[in-house]
N, C-alpha and C positions, 0 to 999 in steps of 0.2 A: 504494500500500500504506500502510496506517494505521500508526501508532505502535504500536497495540498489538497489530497483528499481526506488525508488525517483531520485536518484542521476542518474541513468542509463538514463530516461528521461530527468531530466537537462543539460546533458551530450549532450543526443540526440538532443536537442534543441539550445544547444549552439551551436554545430556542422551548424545547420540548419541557423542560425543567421551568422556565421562567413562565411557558402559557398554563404548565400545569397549576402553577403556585396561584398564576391569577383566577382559574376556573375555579380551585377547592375558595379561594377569596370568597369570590363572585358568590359561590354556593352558601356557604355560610353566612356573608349579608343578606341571602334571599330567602334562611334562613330553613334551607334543606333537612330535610328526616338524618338523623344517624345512619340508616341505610343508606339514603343517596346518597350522602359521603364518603360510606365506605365503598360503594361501588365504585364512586370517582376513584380513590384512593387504588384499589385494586387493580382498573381501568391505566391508569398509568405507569404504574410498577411491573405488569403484568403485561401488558399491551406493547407498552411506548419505549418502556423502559428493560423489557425482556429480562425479568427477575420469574426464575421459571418458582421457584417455590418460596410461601411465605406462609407465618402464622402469626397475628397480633394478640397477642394478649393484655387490658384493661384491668386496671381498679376499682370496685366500686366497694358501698357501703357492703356489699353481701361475700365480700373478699375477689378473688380472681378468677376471670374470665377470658375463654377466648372469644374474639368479637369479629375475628376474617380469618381466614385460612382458606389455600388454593393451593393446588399442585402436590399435595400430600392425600396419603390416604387415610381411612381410617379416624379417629378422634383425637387430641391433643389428652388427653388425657392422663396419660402414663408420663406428662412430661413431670417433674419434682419442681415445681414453681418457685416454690423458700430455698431445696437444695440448690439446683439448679440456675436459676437468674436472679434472687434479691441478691446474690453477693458481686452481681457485675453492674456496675456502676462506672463505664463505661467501653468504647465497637470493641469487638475482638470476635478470635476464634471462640466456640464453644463446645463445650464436651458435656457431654447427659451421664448421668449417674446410672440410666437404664444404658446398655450398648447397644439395644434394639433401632436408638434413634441418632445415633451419635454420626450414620454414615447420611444423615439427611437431610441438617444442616446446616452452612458453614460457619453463619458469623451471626452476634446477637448484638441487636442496636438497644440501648437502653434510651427511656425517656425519661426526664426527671425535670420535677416544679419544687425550688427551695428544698433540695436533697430529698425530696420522697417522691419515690418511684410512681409513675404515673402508669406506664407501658413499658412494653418489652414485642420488640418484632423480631423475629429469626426468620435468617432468608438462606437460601443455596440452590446451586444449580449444577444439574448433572452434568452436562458435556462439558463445559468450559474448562480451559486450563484454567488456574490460578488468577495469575498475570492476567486473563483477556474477561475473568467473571465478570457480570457485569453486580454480583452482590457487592466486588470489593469499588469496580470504580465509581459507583453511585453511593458512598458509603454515607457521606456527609446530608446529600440531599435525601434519603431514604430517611434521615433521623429526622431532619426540617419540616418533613413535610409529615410524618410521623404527629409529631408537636404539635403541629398545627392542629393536623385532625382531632389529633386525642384531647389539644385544649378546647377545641370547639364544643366538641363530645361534653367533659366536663362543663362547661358553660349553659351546653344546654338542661344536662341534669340538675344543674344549679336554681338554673329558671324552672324547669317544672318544682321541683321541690322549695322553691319560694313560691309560688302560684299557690303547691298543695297547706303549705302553711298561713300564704294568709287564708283560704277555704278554710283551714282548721280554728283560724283565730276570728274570724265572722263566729262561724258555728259556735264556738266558744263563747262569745261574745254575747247571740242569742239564748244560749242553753244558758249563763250567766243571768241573762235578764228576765228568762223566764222562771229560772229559781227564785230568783227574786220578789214575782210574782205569788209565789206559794208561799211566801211569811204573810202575816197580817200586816194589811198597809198600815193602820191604827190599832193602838194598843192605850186600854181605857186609864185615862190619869181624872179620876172624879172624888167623890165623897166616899168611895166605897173601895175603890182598889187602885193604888196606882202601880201602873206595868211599863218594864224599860225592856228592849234587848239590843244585844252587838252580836254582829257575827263577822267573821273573817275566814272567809275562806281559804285553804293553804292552795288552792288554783283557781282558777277562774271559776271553775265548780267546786261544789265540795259535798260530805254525806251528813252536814247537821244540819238538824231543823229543829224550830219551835212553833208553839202553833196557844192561841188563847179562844176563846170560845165563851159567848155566854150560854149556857142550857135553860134557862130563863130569868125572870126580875132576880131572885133570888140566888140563884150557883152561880158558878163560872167554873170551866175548867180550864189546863194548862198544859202545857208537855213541852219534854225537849227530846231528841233521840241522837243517835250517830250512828250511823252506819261502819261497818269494818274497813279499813282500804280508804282509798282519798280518790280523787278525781270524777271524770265522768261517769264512770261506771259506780261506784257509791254514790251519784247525784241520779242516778235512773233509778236505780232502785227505792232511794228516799224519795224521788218524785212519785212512784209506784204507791208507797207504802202512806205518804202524805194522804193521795187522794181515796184509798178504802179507807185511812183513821175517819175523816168527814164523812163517808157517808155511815160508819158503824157506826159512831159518835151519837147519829141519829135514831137508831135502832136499838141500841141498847141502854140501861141504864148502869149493868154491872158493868163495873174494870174487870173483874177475874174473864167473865165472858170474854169481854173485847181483847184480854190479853190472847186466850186461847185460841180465838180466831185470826189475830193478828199473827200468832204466829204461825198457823198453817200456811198463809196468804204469801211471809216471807220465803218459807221452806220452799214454795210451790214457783216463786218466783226468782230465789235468788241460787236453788237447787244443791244449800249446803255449804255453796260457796263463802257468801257473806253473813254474817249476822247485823241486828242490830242491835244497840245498846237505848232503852225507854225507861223514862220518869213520866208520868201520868198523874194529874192530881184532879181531885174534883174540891168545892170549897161552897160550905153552906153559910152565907150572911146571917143566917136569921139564929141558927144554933150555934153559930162557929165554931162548926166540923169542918176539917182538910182530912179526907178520903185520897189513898194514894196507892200505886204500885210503883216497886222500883227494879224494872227487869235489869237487873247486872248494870246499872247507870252509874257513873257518882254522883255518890249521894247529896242530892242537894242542901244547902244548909239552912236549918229553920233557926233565927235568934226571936224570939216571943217573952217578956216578962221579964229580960237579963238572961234567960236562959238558952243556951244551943243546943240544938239537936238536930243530929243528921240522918235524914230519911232514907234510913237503908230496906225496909221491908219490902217483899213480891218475891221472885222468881230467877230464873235464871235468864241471858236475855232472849230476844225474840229469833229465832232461824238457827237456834247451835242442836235445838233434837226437834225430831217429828213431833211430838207431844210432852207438853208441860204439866207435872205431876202435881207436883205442889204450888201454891201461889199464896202467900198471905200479905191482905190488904193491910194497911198502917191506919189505924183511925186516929184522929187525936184531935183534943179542946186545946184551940189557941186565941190567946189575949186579942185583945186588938191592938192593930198598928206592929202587928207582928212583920219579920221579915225575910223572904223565902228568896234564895238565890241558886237558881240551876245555871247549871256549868257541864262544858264536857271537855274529855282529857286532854284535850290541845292544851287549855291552858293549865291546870295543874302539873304537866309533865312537862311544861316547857322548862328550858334547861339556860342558866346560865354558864359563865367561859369555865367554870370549872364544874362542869356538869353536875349538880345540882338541879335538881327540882324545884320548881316556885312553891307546888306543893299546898295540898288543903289546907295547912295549918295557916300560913302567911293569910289566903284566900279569906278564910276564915275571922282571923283577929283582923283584917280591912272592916269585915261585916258588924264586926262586934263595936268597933269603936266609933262608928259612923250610924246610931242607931235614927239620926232624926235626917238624916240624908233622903231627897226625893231619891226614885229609883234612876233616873237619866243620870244623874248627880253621881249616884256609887258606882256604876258602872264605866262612868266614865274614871271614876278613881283607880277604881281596878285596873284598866284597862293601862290605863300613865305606869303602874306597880308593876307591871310584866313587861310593861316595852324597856324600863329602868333595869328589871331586875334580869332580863337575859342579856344585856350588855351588847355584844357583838354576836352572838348564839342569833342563826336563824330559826325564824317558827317551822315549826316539825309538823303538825296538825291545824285542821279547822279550829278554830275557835270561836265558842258561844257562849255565851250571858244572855239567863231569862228573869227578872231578878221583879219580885213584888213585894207590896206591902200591903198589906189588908186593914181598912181603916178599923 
């Protein structure tokens, strides 16, 4: 071959390099399938470029993948990915730890963003000498154009899974607002009872709730529960479990009933999986009687007359067995301007920098010494006392406060 046919070919081939780079361009501002890219890709390594055998292999979330292969048989399969290419960091010859594949081929282009491997292509060709491969004289441009594609690739898995997250943070957003919906917009502050709560969810959702009720001139009832587990799937189910308490609420007058059936309802819908933790109170103005169950809740804390006491009686909680044996109601005569504070574990377990608990008892003596505090008022006290007392400790749990005072 002459000199200036040499040159006329390298020519030709630069041309060939330079229109490719603008087509794969072109393609990914127009904003091509991952397919048609690698088909381009293919297309000119293959075609243009006469690289008789290739296999790309890709990163993603689900670990390593091949994502082209041509000119081999068979699956890539048996290649050793970890043994084999994470230790080449960068072109050379390569040798497979299987010898099945060691004659197939010759040289392994690494890809790499800020030292971690993005891709890996191995190429070889049967006839050629050495000297005339076309795997070794395209070595540079086979990695370029590599980059290119696999950062495209990248880019574009970036934008779907930004697209699928804001979908997720809408949805959240709404599921958020619709919980929302299910506490009481108003909670009665009169002559007879006044009612405060807080809640904080440790996600956009969360599985506590509280819930007040009047049953006529004379009761009211109350409750708070938690679900097992945090997020969305503790918020379906407490959305689940919210709307049968409303309509048995109406049906029954017994707790021990309503417990029982409440917790078939959990069993049947959350299949063992989840449980939840329920405080239930019923409260008579005219005898001032608090009628209560406490299914495995903490126990909320009653201060009446100087005195405390913590409403431990009922059961175990709702969804941990098919049926509930035992259930004993809590009756009791409380003073007036007594004060009942339900809570759930978020905040007693929350932890300050030296892992400590905030703990019932702190909770506790806030209740005790604040006895002519409105309920909006203690709750807010509480609330300054744990954001203070976890220091730099993030919240681990939902947190609630349902907290009354019965005039």
């Amino acid at each position: 071959m002459s000199s200036k046919e040499k040159k006329n070919i390298d020519s030709e081939i630069s041309d060939i390099k330079l229109n490719s780079l603008l087509e794969i361009t072109k393609a990914i501002n127009n904003n091509f399938s991952v397919d048609q890219l690698l088909e381009i890709f293919k297309e000119v390594l293959e075609t243009k470029l006469k690289i008789e055998k290739l296999v790309l292999f890709s990163h993603d979330i689900k670990g390593w993948k091949c994502i082209l292969k041509y000119g081999v048989s068979g699956d890539c399969d048996i290649i050793d990915i970890e043994k084999d290419l994470l230790t080449k960091n960068e072109i050379g010859p390569i040798k497979f730890s299987d010898p099945l594949i060691n004659n197939v081929f010759d040289i392994v282009i690494p890809v790499f963003h800020k030292k971690q491997p993005l891709a890996y292509v191995l190429i070889g060709d049967s006839e050629h000498k050495i000297e005339l491969s076309p795997s070794y004289q395209h070595l540079d441009f086979v990695q370029t154009l590599t980059s290119v594609i696999v950062v495209a690739i990248e880019n574009k898995k970036l934008a779907k899974e930004n697209i699928r997250q804001a979908g997720m943070k809408k949805e959240l957003e709404l599921a958020s607002e619709m919980q929302t919906m299910l506490f009481p917009a108003i909670l009665p502050n009169d002559s007879k009872i006044d009612a405060a709560a807080f809640y904080l969810p440790h996600h956009q959702v969360g599985g506590d709730y509280y819930d007040f009720s009047w049953l006529n001139e004379n009761e009211c009832a109350f409750c708070v529960a938690d679900v097992s587990g945090k997020g969305v799937a503790a918020a379906l189910l407490m959305s689940n479990f919210q709307a049968n308490l409303r309509i048995l609420f109406n049906r029954t007058s017994s707790l021990s009933k309503l417990i029982r059936v409440l917790n078939t309802i959990v069993m049947e819908t959350a299949k063992g999986e989840k449980f939840i933790t329920f405080f239930i109170a019923k409260y008579n103005f005219l005898t001032h009687t608090l009628t209560y169950i406490n299914a495995a809740h903490n126990p909320p804390i009653l201060v009446t007359n100087n005195a405390t006491t913590l409403l431990k009686k009922g059961c175990i909680g709702l969804g941990m067995f098919n049926k509930i044996e035992t259930i004993e109601e809590g009756v009791i005569q409380i003073e007036p301007n007594s004060t009942i504070v339900c809570y759930t574990d978020g905040l007693v377990e929350l932890e300050n920098d030296a892992g400590e608990d905030f703990g019932i008892e702190r909770l506790q003596k806030i209740i005790e010494i604040n006895p002519k505090k409105d309920m909006n008022s203690l709750n807010e006290l509480i609330v300054e006392s744990i954001i203070k007392y976890k220091q730099k400790k993030p919240y681990i749990d939902d947190i609630t406060l349902f907290s009354v005072k019965l005039h």
